[in-house]
Residue frames as a rotation matrix with the C-alpha (Angstrom) as fourth column:
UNK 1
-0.385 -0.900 -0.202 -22.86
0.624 -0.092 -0.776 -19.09
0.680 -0.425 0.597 -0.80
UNK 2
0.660 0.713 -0.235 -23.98
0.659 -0.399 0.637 -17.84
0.361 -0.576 -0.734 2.45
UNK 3
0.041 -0.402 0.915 -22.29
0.380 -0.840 -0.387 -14.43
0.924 0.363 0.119 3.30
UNK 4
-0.197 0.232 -0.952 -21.68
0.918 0.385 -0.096 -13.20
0.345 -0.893 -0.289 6.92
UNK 5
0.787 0.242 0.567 -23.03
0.297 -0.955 -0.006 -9.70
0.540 0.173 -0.823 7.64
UNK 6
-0.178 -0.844 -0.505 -19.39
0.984 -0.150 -0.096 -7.51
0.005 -0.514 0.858 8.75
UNK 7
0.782 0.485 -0.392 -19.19
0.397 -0.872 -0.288 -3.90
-0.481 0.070 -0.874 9.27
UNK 8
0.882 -0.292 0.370 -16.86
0.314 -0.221 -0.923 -1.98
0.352 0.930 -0.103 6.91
UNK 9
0.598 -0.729 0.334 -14.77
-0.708 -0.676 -0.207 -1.15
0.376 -0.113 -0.920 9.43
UNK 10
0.420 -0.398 0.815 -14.27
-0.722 0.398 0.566 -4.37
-0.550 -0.826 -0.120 10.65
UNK 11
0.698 -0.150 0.700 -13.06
0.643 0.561 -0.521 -5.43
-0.314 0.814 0.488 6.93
UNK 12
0.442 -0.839 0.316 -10.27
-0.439 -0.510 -0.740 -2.37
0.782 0.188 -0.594 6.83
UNK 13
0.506 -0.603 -0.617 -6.96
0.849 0.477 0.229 -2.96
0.156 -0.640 0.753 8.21
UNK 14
0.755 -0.069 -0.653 -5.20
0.273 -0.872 0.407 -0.49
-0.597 -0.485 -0.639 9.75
UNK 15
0.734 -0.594 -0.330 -2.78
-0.512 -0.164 -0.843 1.71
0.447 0.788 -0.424 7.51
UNK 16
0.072 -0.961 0.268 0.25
-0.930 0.033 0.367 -0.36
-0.361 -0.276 -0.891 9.09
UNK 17
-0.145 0.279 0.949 -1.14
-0.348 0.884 -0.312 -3.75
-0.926 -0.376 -0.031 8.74
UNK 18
0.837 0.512 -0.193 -1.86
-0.158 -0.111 -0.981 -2.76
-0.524 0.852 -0.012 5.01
UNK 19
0.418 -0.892 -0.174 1.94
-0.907 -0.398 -0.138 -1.42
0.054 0.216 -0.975 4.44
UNK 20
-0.374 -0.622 0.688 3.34
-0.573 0.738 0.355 -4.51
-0.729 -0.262 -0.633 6.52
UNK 21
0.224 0.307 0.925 1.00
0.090 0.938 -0.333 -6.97
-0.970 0.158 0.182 4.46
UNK 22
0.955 0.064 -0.289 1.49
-0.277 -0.155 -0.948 -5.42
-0.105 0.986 -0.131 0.65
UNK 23
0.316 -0.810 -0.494 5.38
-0.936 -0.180 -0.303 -5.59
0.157 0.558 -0.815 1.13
UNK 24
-0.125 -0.470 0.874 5.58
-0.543 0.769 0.336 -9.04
-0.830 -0.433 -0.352 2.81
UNK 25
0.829 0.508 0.234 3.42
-0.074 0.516 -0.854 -10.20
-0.554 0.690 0.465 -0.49
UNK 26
0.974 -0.096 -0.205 5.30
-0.215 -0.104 -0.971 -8.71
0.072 0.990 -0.122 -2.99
UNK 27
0.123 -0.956 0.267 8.74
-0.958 -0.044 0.285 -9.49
-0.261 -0.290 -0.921 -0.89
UNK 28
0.126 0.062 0.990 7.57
-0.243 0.970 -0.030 -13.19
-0.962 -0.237 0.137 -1.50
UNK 29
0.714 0.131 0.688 6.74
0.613 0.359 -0.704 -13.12
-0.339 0.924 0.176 -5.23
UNK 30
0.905 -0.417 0.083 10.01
-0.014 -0.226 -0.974 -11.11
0.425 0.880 -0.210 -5.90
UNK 31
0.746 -0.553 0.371 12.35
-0.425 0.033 0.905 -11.50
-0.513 -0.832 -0.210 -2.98
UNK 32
0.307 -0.585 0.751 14.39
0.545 0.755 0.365 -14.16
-0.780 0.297 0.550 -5.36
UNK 33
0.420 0.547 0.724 14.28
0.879 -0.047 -0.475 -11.39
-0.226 0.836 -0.500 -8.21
UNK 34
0.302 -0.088 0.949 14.59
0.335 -0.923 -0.192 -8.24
0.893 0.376 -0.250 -7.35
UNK 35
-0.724 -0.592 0.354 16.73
0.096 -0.594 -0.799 -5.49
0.683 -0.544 0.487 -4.93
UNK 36
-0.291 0.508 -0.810 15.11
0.880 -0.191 -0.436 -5.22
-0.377 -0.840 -0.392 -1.18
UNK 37
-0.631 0.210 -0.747 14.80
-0.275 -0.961 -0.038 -1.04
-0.726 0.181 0.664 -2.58
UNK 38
-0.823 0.530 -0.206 12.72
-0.372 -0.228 0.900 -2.36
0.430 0.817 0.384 -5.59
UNK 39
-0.581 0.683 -0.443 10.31
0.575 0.730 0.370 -4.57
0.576 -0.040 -0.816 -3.95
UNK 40
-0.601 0.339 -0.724 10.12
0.624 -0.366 -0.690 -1.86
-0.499 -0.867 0.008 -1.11
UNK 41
-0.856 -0.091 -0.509 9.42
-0.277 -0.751 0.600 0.73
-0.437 0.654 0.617 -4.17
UNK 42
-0.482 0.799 -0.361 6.69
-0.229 0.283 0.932 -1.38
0.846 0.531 0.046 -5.79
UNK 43
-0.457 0.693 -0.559 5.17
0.889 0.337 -0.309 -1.94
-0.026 -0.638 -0.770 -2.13
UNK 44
-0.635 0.205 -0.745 4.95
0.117 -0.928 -0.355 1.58
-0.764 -0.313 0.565 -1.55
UNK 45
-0.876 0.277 -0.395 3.73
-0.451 -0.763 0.464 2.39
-0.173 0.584 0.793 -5.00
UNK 46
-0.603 0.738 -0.304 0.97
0.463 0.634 0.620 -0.76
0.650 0.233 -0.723 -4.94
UNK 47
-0.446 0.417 -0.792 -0.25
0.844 -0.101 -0.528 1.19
-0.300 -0.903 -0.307 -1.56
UNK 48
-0.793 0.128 -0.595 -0.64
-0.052 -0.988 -0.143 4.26
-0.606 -0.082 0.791 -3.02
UNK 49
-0.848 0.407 -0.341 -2.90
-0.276 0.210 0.938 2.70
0.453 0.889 -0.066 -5.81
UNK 50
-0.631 0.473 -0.614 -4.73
0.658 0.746 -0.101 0.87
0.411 -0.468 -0.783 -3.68
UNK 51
-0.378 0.473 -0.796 -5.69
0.713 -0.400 -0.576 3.62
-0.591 -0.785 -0.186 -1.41
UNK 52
-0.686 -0.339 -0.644 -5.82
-0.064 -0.853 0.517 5.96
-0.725 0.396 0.564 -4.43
UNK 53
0.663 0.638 0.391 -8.99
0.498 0.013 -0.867 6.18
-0.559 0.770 -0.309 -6.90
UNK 54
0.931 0.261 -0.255 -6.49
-0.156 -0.347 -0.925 7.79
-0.330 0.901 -0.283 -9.56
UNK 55
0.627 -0.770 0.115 -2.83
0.779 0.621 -0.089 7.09
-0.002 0.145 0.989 -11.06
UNK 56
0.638 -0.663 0.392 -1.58
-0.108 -0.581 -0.807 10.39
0.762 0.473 -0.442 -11.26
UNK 57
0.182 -0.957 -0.225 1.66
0.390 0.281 -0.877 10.64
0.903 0.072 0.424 -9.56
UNK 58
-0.477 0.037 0.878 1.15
-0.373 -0.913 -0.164 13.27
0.796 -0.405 0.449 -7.43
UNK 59
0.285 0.939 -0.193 -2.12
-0.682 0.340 0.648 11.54
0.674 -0.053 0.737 -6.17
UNK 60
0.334 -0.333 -0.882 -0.14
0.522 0.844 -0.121 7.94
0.785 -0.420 0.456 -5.58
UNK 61
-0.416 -0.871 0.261 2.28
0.171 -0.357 -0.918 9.91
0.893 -0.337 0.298 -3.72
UNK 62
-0.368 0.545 0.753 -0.37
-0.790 -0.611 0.055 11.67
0.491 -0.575 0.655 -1.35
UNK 63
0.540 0.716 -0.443 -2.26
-0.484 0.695 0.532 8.39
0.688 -0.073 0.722 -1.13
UNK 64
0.312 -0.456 -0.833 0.52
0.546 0.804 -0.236 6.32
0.778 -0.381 0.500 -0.14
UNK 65
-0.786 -0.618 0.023 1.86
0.163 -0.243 -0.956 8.85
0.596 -0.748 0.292 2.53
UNK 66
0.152 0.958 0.242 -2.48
-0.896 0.030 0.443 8.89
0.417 -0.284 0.863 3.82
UNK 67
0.651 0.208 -0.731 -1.51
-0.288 0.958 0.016 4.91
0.703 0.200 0.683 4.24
UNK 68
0.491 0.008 -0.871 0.88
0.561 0.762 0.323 5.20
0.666 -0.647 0.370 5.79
UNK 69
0.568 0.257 -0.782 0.89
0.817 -0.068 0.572 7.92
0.094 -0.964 -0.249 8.18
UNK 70
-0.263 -0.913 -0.312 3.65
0.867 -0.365 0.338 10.52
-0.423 -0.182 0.888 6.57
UNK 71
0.041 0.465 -0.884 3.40
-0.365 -0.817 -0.446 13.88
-0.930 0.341 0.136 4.97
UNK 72
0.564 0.566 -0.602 2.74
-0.368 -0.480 -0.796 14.50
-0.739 0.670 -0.062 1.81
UNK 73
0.424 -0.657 -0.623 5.55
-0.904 -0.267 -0.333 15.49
0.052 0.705 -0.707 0.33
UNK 74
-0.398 -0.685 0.611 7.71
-0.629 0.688 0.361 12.34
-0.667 -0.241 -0.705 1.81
UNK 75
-0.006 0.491 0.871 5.09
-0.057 0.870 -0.490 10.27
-0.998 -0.052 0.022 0.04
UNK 76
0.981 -0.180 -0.069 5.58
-0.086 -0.087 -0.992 11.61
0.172 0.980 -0.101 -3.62
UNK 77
0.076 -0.970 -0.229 9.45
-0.997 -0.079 0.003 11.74
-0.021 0.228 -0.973 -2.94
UNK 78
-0.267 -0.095 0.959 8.88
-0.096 0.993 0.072 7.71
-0.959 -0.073 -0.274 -2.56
């Protein structure tokens, strides 16, 4: 498999593009399932993971408001 040489930045997406793509995913694989607030709830909290090297709460919280672009605090109150 032959492998094409990118720079790292040109393999991140921007924190919106990240936000928009995590909730359209999970809006697909639960959209039939679950409340518009839960799916939005498990986007948010899949971002914060993502962007986050640890699970604590606190952490996600920070992470996910780093992702996308809010304070802090807003981002643990999510």
């Amino acid at each position: 498999m032959i492998f094409e040489s990118t720079s790292f930045e040109a393999e991140m997406r921007a924190p919106r593009d990240r936000s928009e793509f995590v909730h359209e995913f999970l809006n697909r694989v639960f959209s039939d399932d679950l409340h518009a607030k839960r799916v939005l709830s498990l986007a948010n909290g899949a971002l914060g993971v993502m962007t986050s090297a640890a699970l604590a709460v606190s952490l996600l919280g920070q992470a996910l408001a780093q992702a996308r672009g809010i304070l802090p605090e807003s981002g643990i109150k999510q």
